[in-house]
C-alpha positions in Angstrom: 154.4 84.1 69.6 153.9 86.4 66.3 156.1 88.9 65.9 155.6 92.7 66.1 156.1 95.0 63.0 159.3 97.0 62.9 158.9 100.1 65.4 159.8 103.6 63.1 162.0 105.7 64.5 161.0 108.3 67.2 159.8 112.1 66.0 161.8 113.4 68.2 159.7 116.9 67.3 156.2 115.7 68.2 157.1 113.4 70.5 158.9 116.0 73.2 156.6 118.9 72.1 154.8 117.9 75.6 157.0 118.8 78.1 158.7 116.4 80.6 156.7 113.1 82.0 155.9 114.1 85.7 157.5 112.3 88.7 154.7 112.6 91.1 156.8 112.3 94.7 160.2 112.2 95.2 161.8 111.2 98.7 166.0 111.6 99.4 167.3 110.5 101.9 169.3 113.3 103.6 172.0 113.4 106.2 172.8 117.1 106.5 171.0 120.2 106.7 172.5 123.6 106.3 174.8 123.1 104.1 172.5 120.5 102.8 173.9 117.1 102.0 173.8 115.6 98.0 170.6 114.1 98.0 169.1 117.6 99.1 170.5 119.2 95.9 169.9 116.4 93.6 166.0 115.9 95.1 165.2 119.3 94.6 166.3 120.4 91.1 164.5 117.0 90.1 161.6 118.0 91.9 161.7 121.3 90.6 161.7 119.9 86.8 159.5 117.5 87.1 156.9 119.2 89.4 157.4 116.6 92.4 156.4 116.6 95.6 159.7 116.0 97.6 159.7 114.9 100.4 163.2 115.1 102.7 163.8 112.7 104.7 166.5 112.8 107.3 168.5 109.7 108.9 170.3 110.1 111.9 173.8 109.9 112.3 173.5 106.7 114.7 171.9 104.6 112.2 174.5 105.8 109.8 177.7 104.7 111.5 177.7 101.3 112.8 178.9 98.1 111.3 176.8 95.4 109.8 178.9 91.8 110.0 176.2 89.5 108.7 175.3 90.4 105.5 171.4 89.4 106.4 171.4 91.8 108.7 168.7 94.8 109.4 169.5 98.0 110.3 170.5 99.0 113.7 167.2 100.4 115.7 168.6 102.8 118.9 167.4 102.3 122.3 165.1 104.8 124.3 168.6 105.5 126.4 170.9 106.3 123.4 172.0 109.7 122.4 170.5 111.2 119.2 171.9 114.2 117.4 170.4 117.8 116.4 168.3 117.2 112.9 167.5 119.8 110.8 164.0 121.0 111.3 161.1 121.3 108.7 160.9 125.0 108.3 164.7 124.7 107.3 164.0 122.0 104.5 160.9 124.2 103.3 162.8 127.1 102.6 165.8 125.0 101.1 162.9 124.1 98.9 161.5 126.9 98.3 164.9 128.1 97.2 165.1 125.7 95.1 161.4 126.5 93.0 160.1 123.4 94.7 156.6 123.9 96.0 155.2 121.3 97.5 157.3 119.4 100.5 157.2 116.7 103.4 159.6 115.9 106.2 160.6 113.2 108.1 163.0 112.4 110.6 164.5 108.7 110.9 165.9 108.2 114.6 164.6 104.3 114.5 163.4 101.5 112.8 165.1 102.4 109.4 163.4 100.0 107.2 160.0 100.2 108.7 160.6 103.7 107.2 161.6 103.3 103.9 158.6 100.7 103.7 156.3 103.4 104.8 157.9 106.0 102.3 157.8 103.4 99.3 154.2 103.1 99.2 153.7 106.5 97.7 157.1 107.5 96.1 157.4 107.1 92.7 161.5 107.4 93.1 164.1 107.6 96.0 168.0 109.7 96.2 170.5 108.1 98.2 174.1 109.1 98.6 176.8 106.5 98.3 178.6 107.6 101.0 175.6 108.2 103.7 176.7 105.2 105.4 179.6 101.8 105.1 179.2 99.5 102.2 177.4 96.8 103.9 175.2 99.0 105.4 173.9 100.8 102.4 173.9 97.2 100.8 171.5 96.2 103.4 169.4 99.7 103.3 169.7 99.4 99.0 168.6 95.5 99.5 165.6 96.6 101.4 164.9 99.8 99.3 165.0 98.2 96.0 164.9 94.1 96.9 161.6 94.1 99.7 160.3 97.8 98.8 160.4 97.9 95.0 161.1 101.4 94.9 163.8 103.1 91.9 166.7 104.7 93.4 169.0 107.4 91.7 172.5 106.5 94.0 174.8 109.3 94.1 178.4 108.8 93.8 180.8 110.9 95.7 181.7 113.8 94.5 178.7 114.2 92.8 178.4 117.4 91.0 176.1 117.6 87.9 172.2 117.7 88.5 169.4 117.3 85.8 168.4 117.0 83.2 170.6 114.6 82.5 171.6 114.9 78.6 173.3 111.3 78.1 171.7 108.8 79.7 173.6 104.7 79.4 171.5 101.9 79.9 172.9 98.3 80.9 170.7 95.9 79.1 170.6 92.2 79.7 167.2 91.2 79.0 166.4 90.6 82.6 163.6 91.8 84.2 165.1 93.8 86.5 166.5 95.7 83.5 163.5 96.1 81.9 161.6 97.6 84.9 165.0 100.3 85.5 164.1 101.0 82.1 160.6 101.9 83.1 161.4 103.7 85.4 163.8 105.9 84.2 161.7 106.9 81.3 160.8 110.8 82.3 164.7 110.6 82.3 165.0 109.3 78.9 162.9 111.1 77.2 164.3 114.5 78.5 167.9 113.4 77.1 169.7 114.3 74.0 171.3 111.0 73.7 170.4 107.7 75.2 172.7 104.6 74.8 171.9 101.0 75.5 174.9 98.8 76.3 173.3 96.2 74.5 174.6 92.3 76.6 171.8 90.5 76.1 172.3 87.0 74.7 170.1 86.1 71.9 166.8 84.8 73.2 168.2 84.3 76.6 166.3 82.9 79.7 162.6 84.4 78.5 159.8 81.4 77.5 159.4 81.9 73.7 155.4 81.5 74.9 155.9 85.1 76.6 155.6 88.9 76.2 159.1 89.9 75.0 160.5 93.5 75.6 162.3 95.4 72.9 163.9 98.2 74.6 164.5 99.8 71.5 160.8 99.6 70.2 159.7 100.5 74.0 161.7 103.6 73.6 160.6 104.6 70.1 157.2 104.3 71.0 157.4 106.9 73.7 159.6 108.9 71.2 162.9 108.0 72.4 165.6 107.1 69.7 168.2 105.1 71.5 171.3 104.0 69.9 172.8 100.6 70.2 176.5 99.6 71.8 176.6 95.3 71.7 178.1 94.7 74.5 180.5 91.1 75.0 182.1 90.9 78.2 183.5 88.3 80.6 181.3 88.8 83.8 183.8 89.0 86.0 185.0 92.4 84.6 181.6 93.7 83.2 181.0 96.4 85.9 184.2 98.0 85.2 183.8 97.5 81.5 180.6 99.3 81.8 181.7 102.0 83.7 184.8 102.6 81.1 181.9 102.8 78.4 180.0 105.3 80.2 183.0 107.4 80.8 183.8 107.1 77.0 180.3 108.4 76.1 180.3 111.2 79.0 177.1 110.0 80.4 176.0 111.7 83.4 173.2 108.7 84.4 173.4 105.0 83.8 170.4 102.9 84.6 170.9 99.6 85.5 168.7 96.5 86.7 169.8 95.6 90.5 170.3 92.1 91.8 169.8 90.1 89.2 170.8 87.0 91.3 169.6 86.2 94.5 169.8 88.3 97.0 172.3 86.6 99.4 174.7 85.5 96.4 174.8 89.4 94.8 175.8 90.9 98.3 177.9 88.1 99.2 179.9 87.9 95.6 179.7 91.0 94.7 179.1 90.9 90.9 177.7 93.6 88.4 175.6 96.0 90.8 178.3 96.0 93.7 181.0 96.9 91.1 179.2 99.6 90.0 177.7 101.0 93.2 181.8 101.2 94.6 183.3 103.0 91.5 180.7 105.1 89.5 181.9 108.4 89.3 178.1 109.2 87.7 174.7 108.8 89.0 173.1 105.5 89.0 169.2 105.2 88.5 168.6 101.2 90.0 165.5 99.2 89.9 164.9 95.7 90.9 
């Protein structure tokens, strides 16, 4: 496949004369109200940047707090006779909103059938908020799995504490030529291009696993093109320590985002072995922006 001339380097002055890149609708996934959880906060001031519609939606406590021992399994869905507790209401969330120079708002209120839900929500949300800590590991591995895996929707996952709120000023990408990189790259690009400095943890191997026949993606061009200058850390690590490797290079660069490609394996082998996305989803003390 002929090559592509060499991409020149972003005008950072045109280029971000425009104003931010919209994010059309924004849905996080809350699990207070009044004091609001994370995701409230993090939802809002993004919706509030960007001009998003954000839509709140609240997950009840008994979906939250169970166990899940098979790692292939779904959610828990409640039955008619079970307790559920108070939820906020949507005049609450509307004036949190409103508070918060966020206009335009939905609600919702999950009490069953969690990942019929985030199905439903996925088909017009352009980006999710989840909090780490909203419920046990495996469960948010299996609500993550079906948000990102089935549902194809980009997540921002927030660590706990988390603390800072946008814009984000140094963003870190993980880069490994996959396509799940690529799209997290895609998606995070109203992201990018609102940060001072943008670093790509460069691991890719050569020429990799892509048919020379195809397409390829140049993050770097990608970016320029948009009028992103990104700068370049190669990146040569064993894989069984390249999580914590990565998240040692973010805290050396004081990033407060890091986008990363999720599940780059199989499904059932990444939740069962752990690997890149698992490493990084436990001990992130930043803000993770994942696409599948």
């Amino acid at each position: 496949m002929a090559e592509l001339p060499e991409q020149p380097t972003a005008d950072d002055g045109k280029s971000r004369a425009r104003g931010p890149m919209p994010v059309a609708n924004i849905v996080a996934f809350l699990t207070s109200g009044t004091p609001w959880s994370p995701a409230a906060a993090m939802g809002a001031s993004l919706a509030s940047h960007y001009g998003s519609v954000l839509t709140g939606c609240y997950v009840d406590p008994c979906l939250r707090d169970l166990s899940v021992p098979d790692v292939e399994s779904t959610i828990h869905t409640p039955g008619r006779g079970e307790v559920l507790f108070d939820t906020p209401s949507a005049p609450d969330f509307m004036l949190f909103a409103s508070q918060n120079r966020v206009a335009k708002t939905n609600w919702a209120v999950v009490q069953a059938d969690v990942e019929g839900a985030i199905t439903q929500l996925a088909a017009w949300h352009d980006l999710a908020v989840v909090e780490s800590d909203m419920m046990q590991a495996n469960e948010l591995l299996t609500f993550l799995t079906h948000l990102l895996w089935t549902s194809r929707l980009p997540c921002i996952l927030l660590p706990k504490p988390c603390t800072g709120l946008p814009p984000f000023e140094c963003i870190v990408v993980g880069w490994n030529g996959s396509p799940q990189a690529t799209r997290a790259i895609h998606a995070a690009l109203p992201f990018l291009l609102d940060a001072k400095e943008v670093w790509i943890m460069d691991g890719a191997d050569g020429e990799g696993d892509v048919d020379a026949d195809l397409p390829r993606f140049d993050p770097f061009r990608f970016l320029a093109q948009h009028g992103v200058t990104a700068r370049r850390r190669r990146f040569d690590s064993d894989a069984a320590i390249v999580g914590g490797a990565l998240i040692w290079e973010a805290q050396q660069l004081r990033a407060d985002l890091f986008v990363l490609g999720a599940f780059s394996h199989s499904r059932l082998r990444e939740r069962v072995a752990g690997g890149v996305f698992r490493c990084m989803l436990e001990n992130s003390k930043i803000p993770l922006l994942l696409q599948h």
